[in-house]
C-alpha positions as CSV (number, residue, x, y, z in Angstrom):
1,X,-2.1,184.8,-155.2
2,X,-0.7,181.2,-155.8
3,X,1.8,182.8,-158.3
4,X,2.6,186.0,-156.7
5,X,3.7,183.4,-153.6
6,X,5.7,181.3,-155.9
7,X,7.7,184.2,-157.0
8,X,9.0,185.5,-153.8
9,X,10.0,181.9,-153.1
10,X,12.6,181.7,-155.7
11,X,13.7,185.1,-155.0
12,X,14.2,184.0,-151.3
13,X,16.0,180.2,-152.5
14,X,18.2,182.6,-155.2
15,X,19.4,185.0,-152.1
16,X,20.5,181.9,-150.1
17,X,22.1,180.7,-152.5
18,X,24.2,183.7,-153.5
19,X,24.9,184.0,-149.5
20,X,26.1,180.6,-149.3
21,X,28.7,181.1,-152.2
22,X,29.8,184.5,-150.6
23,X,30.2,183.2,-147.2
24,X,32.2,179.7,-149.0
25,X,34.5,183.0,-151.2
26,X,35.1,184.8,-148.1
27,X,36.4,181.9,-146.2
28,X,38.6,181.1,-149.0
29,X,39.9,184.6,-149.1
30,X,41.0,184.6,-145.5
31,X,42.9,181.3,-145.3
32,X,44.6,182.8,-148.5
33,X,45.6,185.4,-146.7
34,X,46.3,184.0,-143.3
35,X,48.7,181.3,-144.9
36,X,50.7,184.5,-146.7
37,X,51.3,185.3,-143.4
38,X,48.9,188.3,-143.7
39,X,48.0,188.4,-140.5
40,X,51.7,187.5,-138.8
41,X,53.6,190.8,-137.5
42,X,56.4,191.1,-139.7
43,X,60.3,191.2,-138.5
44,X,62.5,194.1,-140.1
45,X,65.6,192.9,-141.1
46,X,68.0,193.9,-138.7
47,X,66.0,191.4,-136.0
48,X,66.8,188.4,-138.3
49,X,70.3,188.9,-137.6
50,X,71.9,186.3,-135.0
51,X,72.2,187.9,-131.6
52,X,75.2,187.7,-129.5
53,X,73.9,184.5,-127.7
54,X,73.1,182.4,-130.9
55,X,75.7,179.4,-130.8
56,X,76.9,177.9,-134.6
57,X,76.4,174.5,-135.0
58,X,79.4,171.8,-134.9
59,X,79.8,171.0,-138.1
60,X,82.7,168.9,-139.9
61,X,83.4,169.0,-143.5
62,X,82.8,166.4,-146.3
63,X,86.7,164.7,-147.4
64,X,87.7,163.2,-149.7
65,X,90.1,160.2,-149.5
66,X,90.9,157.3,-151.2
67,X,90.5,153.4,-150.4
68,X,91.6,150.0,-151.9
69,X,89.2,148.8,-154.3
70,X,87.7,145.5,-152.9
71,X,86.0,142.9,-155.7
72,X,83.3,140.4,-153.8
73,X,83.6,136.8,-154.4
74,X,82.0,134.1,-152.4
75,X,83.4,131.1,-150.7
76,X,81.6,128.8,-147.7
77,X,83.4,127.7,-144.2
78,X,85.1,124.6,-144.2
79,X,87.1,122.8,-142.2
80,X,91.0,122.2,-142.4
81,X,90.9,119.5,-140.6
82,X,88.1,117.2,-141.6
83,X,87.0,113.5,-141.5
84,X,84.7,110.8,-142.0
85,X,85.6,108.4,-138.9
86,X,84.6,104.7,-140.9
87,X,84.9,101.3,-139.2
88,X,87.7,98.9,-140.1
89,X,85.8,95.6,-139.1
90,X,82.5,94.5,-140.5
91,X,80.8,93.9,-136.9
92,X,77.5,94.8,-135.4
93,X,77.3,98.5,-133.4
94,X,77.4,97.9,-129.9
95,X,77.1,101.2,-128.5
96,X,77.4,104.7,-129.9
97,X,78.7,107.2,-127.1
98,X,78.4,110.3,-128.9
99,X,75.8,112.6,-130.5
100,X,76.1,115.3,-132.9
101,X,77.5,118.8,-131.7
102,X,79.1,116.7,-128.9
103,X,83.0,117.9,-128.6
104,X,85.6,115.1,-128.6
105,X,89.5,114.5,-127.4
106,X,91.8,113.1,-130.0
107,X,95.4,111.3,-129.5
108,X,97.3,114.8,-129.6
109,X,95.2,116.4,-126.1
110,X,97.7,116.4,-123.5
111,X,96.7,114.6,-120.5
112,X,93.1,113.4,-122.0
113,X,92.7,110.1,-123.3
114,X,91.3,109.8,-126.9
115,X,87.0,110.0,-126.8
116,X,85.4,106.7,-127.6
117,X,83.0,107.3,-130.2
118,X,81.5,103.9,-130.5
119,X,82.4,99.9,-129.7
120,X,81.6,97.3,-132.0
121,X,80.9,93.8,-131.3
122,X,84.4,91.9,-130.5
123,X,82.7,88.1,-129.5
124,X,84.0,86.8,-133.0
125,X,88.1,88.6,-132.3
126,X,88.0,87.4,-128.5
127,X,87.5,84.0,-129.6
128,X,90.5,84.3,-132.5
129,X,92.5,85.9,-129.7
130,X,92.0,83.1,-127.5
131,X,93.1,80.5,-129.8
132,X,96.0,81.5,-131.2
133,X,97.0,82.6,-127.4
134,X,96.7,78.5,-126.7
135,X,98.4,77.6,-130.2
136,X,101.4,79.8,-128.9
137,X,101.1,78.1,-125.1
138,X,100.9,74.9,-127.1
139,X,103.8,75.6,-129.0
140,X,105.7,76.7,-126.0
141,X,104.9,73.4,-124.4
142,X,106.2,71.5,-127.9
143,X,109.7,73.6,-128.0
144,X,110.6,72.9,-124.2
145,X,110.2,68.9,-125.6
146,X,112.1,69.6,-128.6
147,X,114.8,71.3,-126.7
148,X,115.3,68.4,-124.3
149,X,115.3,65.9,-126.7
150,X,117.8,68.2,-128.0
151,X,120.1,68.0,-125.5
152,X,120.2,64.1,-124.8
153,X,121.3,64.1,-128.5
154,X,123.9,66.4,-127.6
155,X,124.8,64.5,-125.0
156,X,124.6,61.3,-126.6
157,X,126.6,62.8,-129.3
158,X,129.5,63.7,-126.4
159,X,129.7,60.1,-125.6
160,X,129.6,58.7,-129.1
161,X,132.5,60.7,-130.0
162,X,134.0,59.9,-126.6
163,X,133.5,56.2,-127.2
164,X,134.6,56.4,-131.1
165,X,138.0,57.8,-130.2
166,X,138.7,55.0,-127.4
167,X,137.8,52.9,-130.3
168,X,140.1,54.4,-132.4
169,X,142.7,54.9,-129.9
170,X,142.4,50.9,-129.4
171,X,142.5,49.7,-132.9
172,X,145.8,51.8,-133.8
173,X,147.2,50.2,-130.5
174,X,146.4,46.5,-131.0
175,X,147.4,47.3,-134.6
176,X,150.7,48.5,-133.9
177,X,151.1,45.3,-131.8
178,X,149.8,43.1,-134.2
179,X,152.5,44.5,-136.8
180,X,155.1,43.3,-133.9
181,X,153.5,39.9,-133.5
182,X,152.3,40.5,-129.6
183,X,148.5,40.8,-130.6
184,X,146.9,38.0,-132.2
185,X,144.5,38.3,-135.4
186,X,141.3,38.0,-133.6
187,X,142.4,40.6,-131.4
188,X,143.1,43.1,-133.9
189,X,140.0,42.3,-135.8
190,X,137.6,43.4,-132.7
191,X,139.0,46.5,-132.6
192,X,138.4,47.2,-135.7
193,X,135.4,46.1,-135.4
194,X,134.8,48.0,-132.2
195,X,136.1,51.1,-133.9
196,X,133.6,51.0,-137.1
197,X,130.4,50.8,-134.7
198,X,131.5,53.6,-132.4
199,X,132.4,55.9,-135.8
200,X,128.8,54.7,-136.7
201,X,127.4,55.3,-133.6
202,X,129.0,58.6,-133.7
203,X,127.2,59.6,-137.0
204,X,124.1,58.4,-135.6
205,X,124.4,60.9,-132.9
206,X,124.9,63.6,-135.0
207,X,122.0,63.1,-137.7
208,X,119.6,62.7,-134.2
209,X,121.0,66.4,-133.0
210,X,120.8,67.9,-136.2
211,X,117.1,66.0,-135.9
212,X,116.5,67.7,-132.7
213,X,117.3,70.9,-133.8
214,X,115.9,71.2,-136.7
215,X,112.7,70.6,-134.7
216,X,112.9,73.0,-132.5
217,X,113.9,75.8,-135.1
218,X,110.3,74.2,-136.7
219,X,108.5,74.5,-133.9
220,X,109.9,78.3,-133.0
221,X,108.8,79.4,-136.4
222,X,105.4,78.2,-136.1
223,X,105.4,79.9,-132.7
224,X,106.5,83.4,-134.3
225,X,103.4,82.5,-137.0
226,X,101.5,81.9,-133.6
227,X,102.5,85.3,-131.9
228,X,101.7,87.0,-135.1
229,X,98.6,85.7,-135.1
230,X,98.3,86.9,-131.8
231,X,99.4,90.8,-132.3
232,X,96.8,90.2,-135.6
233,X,93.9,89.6,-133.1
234,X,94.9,92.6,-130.7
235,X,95.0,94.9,-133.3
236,X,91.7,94.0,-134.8
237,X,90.1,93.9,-130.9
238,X,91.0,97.5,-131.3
239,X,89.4,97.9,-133.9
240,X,86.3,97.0,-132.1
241,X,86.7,100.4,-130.2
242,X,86.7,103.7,-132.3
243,X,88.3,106.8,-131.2
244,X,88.6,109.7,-132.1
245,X,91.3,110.9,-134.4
246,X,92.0,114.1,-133.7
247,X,90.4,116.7,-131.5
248,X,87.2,118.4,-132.5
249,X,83.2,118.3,-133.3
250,X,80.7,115.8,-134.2
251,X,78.6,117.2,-137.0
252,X,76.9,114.0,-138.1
253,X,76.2,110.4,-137.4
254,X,75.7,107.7,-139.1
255,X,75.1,104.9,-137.9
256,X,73.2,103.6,-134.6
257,X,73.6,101.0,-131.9
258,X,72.4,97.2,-133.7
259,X,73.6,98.4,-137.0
260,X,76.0,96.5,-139.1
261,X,79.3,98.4,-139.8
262,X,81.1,98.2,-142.5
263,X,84.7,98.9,-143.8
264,X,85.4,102.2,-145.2
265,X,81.6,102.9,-144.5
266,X,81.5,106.5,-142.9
267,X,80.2,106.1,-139.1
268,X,80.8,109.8,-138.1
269,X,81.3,113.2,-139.8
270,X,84.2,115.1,-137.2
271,X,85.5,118.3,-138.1
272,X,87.9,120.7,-135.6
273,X,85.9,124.1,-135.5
274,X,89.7,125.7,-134.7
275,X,90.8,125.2,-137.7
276,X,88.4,126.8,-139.8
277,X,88.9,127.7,-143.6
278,X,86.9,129.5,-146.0
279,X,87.0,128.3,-149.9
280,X,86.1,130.6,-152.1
281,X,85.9,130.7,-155.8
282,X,87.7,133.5,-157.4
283,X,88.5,134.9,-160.8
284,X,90.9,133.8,-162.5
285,X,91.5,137.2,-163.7
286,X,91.9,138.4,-159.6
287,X,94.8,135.5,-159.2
288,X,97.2,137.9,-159.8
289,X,95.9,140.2,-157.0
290,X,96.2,137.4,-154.4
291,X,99.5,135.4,-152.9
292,X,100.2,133.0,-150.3
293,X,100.6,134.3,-146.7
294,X,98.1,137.8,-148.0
295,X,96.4,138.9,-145.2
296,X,92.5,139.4,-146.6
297,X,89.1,140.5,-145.3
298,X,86.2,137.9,-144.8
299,X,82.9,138.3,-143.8
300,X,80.3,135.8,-142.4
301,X,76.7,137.0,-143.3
302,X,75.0,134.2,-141.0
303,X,76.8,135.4,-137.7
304,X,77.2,138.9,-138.9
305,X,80.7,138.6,-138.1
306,X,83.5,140.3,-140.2
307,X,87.5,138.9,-139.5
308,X,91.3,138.8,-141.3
309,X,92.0,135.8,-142.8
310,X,95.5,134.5,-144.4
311,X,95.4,133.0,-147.4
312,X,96.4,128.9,-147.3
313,X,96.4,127.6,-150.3
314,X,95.6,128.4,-154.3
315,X,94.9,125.6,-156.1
316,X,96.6,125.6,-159.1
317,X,94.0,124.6,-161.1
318,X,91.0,126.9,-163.1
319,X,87.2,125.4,-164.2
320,X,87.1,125.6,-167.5
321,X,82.9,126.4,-166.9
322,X,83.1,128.9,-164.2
323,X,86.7,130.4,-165.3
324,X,87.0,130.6,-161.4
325,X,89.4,129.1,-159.3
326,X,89.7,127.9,-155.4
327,X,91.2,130.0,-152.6
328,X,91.6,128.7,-149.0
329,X,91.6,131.2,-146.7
330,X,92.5,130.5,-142.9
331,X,90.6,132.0,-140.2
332,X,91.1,132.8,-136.6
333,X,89.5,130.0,-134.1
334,X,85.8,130.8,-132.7
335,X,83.4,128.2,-131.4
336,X,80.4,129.9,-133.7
337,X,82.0,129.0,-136.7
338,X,79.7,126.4,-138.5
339,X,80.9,124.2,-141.6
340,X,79.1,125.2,-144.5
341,X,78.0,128.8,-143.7
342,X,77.7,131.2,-146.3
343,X,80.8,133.6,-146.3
344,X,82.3,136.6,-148.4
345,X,86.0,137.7,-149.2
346,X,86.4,140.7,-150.7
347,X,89.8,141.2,-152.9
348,X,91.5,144.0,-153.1
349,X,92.1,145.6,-156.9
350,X,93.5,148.9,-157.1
351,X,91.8,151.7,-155.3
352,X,89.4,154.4,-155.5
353,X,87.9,157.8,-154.4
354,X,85.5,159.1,-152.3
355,X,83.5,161.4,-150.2
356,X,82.7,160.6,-146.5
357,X,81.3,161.8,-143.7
358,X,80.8,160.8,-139.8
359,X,78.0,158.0,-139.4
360,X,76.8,159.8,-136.3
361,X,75.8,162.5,-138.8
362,X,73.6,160.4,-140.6
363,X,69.6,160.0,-139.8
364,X,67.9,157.4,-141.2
365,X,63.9,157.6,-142.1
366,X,62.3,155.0,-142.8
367,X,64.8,153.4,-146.7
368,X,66.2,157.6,-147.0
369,X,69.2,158.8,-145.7
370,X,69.8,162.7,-144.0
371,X,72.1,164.8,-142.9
372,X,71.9,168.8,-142.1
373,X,74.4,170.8,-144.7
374,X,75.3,174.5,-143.0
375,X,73.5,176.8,-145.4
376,X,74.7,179.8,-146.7
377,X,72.8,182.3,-144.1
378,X,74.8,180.1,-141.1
379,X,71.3,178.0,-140.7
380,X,70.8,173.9,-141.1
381,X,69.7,173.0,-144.0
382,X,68.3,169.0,-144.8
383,X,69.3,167.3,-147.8
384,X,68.7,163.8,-148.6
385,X,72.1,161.6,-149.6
386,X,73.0,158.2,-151.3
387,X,75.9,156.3,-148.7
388,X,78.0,153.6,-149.6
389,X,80.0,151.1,-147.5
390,X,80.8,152.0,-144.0
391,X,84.3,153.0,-143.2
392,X,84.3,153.3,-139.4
393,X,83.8,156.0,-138.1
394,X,83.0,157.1,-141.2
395,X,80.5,156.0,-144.1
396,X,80.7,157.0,-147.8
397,X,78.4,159.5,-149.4
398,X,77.3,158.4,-153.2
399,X,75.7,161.6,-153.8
400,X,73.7,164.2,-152.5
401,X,76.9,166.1,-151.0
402,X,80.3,168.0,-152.6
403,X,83.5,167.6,-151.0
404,X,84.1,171.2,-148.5
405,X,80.7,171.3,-148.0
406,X,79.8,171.0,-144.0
407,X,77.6,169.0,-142.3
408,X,76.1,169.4,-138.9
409,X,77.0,166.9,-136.2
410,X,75.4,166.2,-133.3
């Protein structure tokens, strides 16, 4: 009994089995089927064909065309006009009136006086100043002595020479008379005698205005040395001020108030944003592609910003390392423009050809590229392309497409 009821239990486990794996096949079967489109009512062919009311879509057609070939080389912005504003004095910093980013007024602003960047302490030139301002009132008092004294010389001079020819005068008269016999000896001896004082007198007179005025053409040199010393003191009180020397930004500063300044040791870093360069090292085998005046194309990565620029300067010397050589390129003026930044020029070196397409035809999915080609039953069909560089409006296609083929547009 125990075995007869065994038996019909694996008959019973064996037929549920077999129905499982028939019900599993059956299911399998019908998906098969329903994806084959089995169960889908089929369209003869003359319904397939576009009806009246279908539209086309607009499509354009892939050209060809052919631009300048462009070679990359790199460069940074600089400034043309750029400087590092140094002290002239050794002197303590006073004040600094500036910080970096601020914009300054140079000499050459119409109607703006110059900034003042920074003063310096000026006890030490005030005090020069001062004395040679007394030395030269000093001086001043001196010469308006010496030209006196001066003067009474001449003026003793005019009566010496007055008095030496009334002496002379005399001695040739009592001489004459003496030679007649109406003047006696002692007579003519006086005025002789009279005649030698006053000619001595006379040259007296003359050695004390020649005294006189040498002393005064002493004492106005040494007030000339004075005045110079003077004009030397103003110009190193100005010194004690620093300006700025031309118009533009501060990009750096060194220095602050209570420390010591030195000559020709850098206080501020100015350069004029307007005036922006880039330098870029080029090729020495693209040289030949590039001349002064050469209108080229630059592009700043940092700002995302793309411009003409005008070729400055080459220098007209190659690095024997890089085999490169330096091209300054001007720019067009925009306060964005930063020195240092990071910036492209792209050369131009023959041309080339190539297939392109509107950029509003383009979808992008995630890193792939689409368009819709016109297939040959009049329907869309997606294919996935390579682009290039964009050529607004257009873009160019690497691959993916063949020139007269048309793509949709929207």
């Amino acid at each position: 009994m125990t075995q007869n009821g065994s038996a019909k239990d694996k008959k019973r486990a064996a037929r549920a089995r077999y129905g499982k794996g028939f019900g599993a096949l059956a299911v399998l079967v019908f998906l098969m089927l329903w994806l084959s489109g089995a169960f889908v009512k089929k369209v003869g062919p003359e319904a397939a064909q576009p009806g009246p009311s279908r539209q086309k879509p607009s499509t354009v057609k892939v050209e060809g065309k052919t631009f300048p070939l462009l070679i990359e080389q790199v460069g940074a912005l600089r400034s043309r006009s750029e400087a590092q504003v140094s002290s002239r004095l050794m002197a303590e910093v006073r004040q600094i009136r500036v910080k970096e980013g601020d914009w300054v007024w140079g000499p050459e602003a119409a109607g703006v006086q110059p900034t003042v960047l920074a003063t310096l302490d000026d006890r030490e030139v005030q005090a020069k100043l001062r004395q040679a301002n007394s030395q030269v009132d000093a001086l001043d008092h001196a010469i308006g002595a010496a030209r006196a004294k001066f003067h009474a010389a001449e003026a003793q001079l005019s009566a010496s020479r007055a008095n030496r020819e009334k002496a002379a005068s005399d001695f040739h008269r009592y001489e004459n008379l003496s030679k007649n016999g109406a003047a006696t000896e002692q007579q003519f001896q006086y005025a002789r005698t009279q005649r030698d004082v006053s000619e001595a007198q006379a040259g007296s007179s003359v050695q004390e205005v020649r005294a006189a005025q040498g002393e005064v053409a002493r004492l106005e040199a040494q007030k000339e040395q004075a005045r110079a010393a003077v004009n030397e003191a103003q110009v190193m009180l100005s010194y004690t001020v620093i300006n700025a020397p031309f118009s533009g930004r501060i990009i750096k500063k060194m220095l602050n108030a209570g420390d010591m300044a030195s000559p020709g040791q850098p206080v501020f870093f100015l350069d004029a944003p307007s005036q922006s360069e880039i330098h870029a090292v080029v090729s020495e085998s693209l040289i030949p592609c590039l001349k002064i005046g050469q209108e080229i194309e630059v592009r700043i990565d940092a700002l995302d910003r793309s411009a003409k620029g005008e070729i400055k300067e080459i220098v007209p010397q190659s690095d024997s390392a890089t085999r490169t050589v330096l091209v300054k390129i001007g720019l067009p003026a925009r306060d964005d423009f930063v020195n240092g930044l990071f910036g492209r020029i792209y050369v131009p070196y023959g041309s080339y050809d190539a297939l392109v397409i509107p950029a509003r035809a383009v979808r992008e999915v995630g890193q792939l590229y689409l368009v819709d080609t016109l297939g040959l039953d009049g329907n869309p069909v997606r294919r996935f392309i390579t682009l290039g560089r964009a050529r607004d409006p257009f873009v160019e296609v690497l691959s993916g497409l063949n020139e007269g083929e048309e793509v949709v547009v929207p």
